[in-house]
C-alpha positions as CSV (number, residue, x, y, z in Angstrom):
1,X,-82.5,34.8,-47.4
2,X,-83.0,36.3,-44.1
3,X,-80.2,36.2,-41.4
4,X,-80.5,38.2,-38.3
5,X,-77.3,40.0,-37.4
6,X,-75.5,39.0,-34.1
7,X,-72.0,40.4,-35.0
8,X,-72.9,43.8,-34.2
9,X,-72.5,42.7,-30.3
10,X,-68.9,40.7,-30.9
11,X,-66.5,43.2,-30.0
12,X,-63.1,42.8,-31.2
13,X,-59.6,43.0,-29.3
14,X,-57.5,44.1,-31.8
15,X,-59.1,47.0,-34.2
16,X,-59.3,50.5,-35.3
17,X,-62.0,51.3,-31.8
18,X,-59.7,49.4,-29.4
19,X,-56.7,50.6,-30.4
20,X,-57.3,54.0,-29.8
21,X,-56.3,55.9,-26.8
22,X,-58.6,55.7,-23.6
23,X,-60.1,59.1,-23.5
24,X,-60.5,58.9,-27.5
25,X,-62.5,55.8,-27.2
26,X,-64.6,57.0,-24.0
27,X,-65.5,60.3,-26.1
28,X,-66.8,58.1,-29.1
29,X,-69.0,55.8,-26.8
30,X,-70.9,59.0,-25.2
31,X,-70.8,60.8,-28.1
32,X,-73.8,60.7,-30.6
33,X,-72.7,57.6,-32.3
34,X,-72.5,55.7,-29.5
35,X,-76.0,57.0,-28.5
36,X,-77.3,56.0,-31.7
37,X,-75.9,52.4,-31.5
38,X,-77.2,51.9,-27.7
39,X,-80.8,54.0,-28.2
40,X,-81.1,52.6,-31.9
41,X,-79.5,50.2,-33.6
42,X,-79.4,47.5,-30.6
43,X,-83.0,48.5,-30.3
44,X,-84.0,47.2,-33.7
45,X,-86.2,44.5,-33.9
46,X,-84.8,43.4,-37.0
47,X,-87.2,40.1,-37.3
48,X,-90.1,42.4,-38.0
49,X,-88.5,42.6,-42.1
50,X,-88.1,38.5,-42.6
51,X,-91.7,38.8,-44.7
52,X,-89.2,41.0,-47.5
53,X,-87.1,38.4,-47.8
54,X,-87.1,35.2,-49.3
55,X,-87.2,32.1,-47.3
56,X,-85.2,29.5,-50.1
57,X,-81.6,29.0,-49.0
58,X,-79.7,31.6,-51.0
59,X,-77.0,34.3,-50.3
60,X,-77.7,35.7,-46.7
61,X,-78.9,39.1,-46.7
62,X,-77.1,42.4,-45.6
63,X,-78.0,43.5,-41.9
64,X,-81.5,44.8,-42.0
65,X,-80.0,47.6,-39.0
66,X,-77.3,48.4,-40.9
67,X,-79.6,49.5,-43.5
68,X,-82.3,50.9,-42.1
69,X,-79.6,52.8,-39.7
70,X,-77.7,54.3,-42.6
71,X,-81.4,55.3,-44.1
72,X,-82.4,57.1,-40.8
73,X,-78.5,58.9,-40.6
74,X,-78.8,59.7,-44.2
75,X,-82.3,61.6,-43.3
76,X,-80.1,63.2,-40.0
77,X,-77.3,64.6,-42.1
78,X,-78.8,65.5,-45.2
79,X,-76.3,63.2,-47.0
80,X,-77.0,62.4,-50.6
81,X,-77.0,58.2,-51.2
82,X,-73.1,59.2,-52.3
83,X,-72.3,60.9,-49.4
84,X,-74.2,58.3,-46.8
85,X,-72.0,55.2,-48.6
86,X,-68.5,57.2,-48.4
87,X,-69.5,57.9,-44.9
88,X,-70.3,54.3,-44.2
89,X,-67.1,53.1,-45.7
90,X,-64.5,56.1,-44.0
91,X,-66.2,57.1,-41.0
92,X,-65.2,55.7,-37.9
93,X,-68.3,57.3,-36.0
94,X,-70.6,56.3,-38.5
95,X,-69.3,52.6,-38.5
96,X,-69.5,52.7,-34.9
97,X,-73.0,54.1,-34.8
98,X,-73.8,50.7,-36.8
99,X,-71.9,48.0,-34.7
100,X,-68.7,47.8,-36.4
101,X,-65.5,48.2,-35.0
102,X,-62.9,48.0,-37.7
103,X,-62.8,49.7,-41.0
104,X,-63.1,46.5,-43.9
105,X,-65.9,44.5,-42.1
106,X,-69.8,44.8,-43.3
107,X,-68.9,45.6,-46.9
108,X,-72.1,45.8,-49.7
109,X,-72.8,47.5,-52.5
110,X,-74.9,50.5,-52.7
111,X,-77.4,48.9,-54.8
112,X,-78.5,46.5,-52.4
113,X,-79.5,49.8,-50.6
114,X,-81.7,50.4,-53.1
115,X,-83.3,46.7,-53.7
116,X,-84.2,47.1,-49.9
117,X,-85.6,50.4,-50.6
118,X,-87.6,48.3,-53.7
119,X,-88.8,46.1,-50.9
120,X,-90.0,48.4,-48.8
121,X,-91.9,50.4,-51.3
122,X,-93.5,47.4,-52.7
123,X,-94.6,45.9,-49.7
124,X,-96.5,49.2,-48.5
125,X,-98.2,49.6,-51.7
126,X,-99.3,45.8,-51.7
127,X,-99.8,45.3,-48.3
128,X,-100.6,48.8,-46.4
129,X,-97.5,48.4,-44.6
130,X,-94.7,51.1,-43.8
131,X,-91.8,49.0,-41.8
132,X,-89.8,52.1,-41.0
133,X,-92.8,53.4,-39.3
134,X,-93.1,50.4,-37.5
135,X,-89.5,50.3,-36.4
136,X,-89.1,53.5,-35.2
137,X,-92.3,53.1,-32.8
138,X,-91.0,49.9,-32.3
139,X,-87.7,51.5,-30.9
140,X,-89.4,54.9,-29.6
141,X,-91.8,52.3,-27.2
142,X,-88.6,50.4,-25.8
143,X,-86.8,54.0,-25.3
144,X,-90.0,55.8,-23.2
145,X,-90.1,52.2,-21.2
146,X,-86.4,52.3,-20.8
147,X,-86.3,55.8,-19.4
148,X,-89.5,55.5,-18.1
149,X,-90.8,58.5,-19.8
150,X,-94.6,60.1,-19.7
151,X,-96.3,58.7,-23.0
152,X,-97.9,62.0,-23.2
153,X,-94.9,63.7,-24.3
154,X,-95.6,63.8,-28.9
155,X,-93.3,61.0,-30.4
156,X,-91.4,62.1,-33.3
157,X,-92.3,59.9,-36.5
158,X,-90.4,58.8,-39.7
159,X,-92.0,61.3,-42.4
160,X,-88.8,62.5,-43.0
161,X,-87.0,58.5,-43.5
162,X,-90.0,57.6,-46.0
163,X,-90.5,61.2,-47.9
164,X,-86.6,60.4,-48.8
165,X,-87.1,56.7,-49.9
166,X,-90.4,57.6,-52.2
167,X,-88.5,60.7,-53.4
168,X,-85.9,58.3,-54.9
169,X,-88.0,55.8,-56.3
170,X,-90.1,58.1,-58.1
171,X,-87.2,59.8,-59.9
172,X,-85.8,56.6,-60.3
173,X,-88.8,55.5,-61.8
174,X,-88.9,57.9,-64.5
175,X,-85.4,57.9,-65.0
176,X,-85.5,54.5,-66.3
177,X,-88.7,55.5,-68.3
178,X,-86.8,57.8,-70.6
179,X,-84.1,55.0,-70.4
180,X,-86.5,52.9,-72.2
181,X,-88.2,55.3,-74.7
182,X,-84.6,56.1,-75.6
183,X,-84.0,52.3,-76.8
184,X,-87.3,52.6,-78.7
185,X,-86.7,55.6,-80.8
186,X,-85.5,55.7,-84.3
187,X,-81.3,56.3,-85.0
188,X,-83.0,59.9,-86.4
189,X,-84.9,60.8,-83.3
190,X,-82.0,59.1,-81.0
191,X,-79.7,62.2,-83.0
192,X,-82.0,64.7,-82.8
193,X,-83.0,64.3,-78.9
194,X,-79.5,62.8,-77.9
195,X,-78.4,66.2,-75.8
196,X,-81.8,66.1,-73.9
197,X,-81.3,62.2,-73.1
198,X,-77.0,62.7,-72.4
199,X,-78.1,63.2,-68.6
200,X,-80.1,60.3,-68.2
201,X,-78.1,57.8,-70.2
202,X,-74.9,57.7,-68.0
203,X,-75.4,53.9,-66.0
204,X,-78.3,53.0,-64.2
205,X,-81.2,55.2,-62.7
206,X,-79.6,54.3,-59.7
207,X,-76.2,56.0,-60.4
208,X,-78.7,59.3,-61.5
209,X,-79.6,59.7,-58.0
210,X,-76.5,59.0,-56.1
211,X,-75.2,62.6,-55.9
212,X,-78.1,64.2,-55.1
213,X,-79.8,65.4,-52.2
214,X,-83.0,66.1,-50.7
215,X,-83.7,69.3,-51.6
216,X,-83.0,68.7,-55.5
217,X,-85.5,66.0,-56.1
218,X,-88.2,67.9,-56.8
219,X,-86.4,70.1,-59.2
220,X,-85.3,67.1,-61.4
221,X,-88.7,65.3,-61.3
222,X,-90.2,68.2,-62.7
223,X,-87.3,68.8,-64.9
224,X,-88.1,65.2,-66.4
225,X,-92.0,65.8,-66.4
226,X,-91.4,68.6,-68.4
227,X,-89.1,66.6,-71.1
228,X,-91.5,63.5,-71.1
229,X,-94.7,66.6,-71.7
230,X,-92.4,67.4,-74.7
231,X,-92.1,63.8,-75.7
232,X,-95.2,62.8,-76.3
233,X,-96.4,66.0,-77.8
234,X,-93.9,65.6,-80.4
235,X,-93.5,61.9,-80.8
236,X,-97.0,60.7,-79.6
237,X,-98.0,59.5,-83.1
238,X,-95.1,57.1,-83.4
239,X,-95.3,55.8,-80.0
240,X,-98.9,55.2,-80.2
241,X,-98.1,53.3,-83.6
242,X,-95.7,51.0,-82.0
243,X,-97.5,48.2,-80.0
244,X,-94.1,47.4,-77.9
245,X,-94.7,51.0,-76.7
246,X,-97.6,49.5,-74.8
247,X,-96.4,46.1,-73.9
248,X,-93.1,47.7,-72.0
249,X,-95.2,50.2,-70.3
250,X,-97.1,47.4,-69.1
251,X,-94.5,45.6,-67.4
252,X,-93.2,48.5,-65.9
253,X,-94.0,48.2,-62.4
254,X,-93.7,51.4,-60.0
255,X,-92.2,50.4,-57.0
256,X,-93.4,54.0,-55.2
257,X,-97.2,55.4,-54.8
């Protein structure tokens, strides 16, 4: 269910920003977190997302600034989706940067991260939507009225924000492919491919892409592709013979063009 968030603007007295010393505090505001906050995160129309969520009373959803914020630092940095969460948790600039003032407030998991990332995808391949392009004209419009800056000037876009997002899906994707052929092979071809799968068994697909960063998608998607070539060359007559082969494929729905 979708909740708009109106803590980010409820300043505390007592916590780990007011407590520090005057100049301390002054060089966080002006420095780039606190430009992010004002320029960005204030700036997000948040409202424009409502159509990903559902609108039955359920558990109220994680800031959609917050998480869209981390996404656009994550793109900033470089982090990987480990790095961006430890960051989120221990660093006071990057907390500050998204409206909290105290460490041990705005607490998720990382996977709802990824669900929103599930949304995202979906809705742009079902509807012709990108929302991250939207918000970040949405913002960049506010910004050149703010400053009153000449329109002429190029606007940067968010390539980079939505390149990262459809990067993890895909290898996501595939990871939980080989997930699921794994479950469908024989206890003989488990044993005899069960080096090649070790990599791709340990938890989740999410937990395969947490420690990795931009640059080393494209090695491990073609790493996979490679594996799944030598797969079905050497297995295609049993998985062809085995009609749950094509009823799981079925239901396995991309969430990433």
């Amino acid at each position: 269910m979708f909740r708009k968030n109106h803590k980010y603007g409820q300043h505390i007295l007592i916590g780990c920003v007011s407590e520090l010393p005057e100049e301390q505090r002054e060089y966080l505001n002006t420095s780039w977190s606190g430009v992010f906050y004002r320029e960005f995160f204030s700036r997000l129309d948040e409202e424009a997302f409502v159509v990903l969520y559902s609108d039955l009373p359920s558990r109220p959803n994680v800031p959609v600034n917050v998480l869209v914020g981390l996404e656009y630092l994550k793109a900033g940095f470089g982090w990987s989706d480990e790095e961006m969460y430890e960051a989120f948790l221990y660093n006071l600039q990057v907390r500050y940067a998204l409206g909290y003032d105290e460490f041990g407030k705005g607490h998720f998991d990382l996977r709802t991260l990824y669900y929103f990332r599930e949304r995202l995808s979906r809705y742009m391949q079902e509807k012709g939507v990108n929302f991250l392009d939207r918000a970040f004209e949405q913002v960049t419009d506010e910004q050149l009225a703010a400053f009153e800056l000449k329109t002429g000037i190029q606007r940067m876009d968010s390539t980079m924000v939505g390149s990262n997002i459809r990067q993890v899906g895909r290898l996501q994707l595939l990871v939980e492919v080989l997930q699921r052929v794994q479950r469908m092979l024989s206890a003989g071809d488990r044993a005899h491919y069960s080096e090649a799968f070790a990599r791709y068994l340990q938890g989740h697909a999410g937990q395969y892409v947490l420690h990795l960063k931009r640059e080393e998608f494209p090695g491990h998607i073609q790493r996979i592709g490679e594996f799944m070539q030598l797969l079905l060359g050497e297995l295609s007559e049993c998985l062809t013979s085995t009609s749950s082969w094509y009823e799981r494929q079925r239901k396995l729905k991309p969430v990433v063009n």
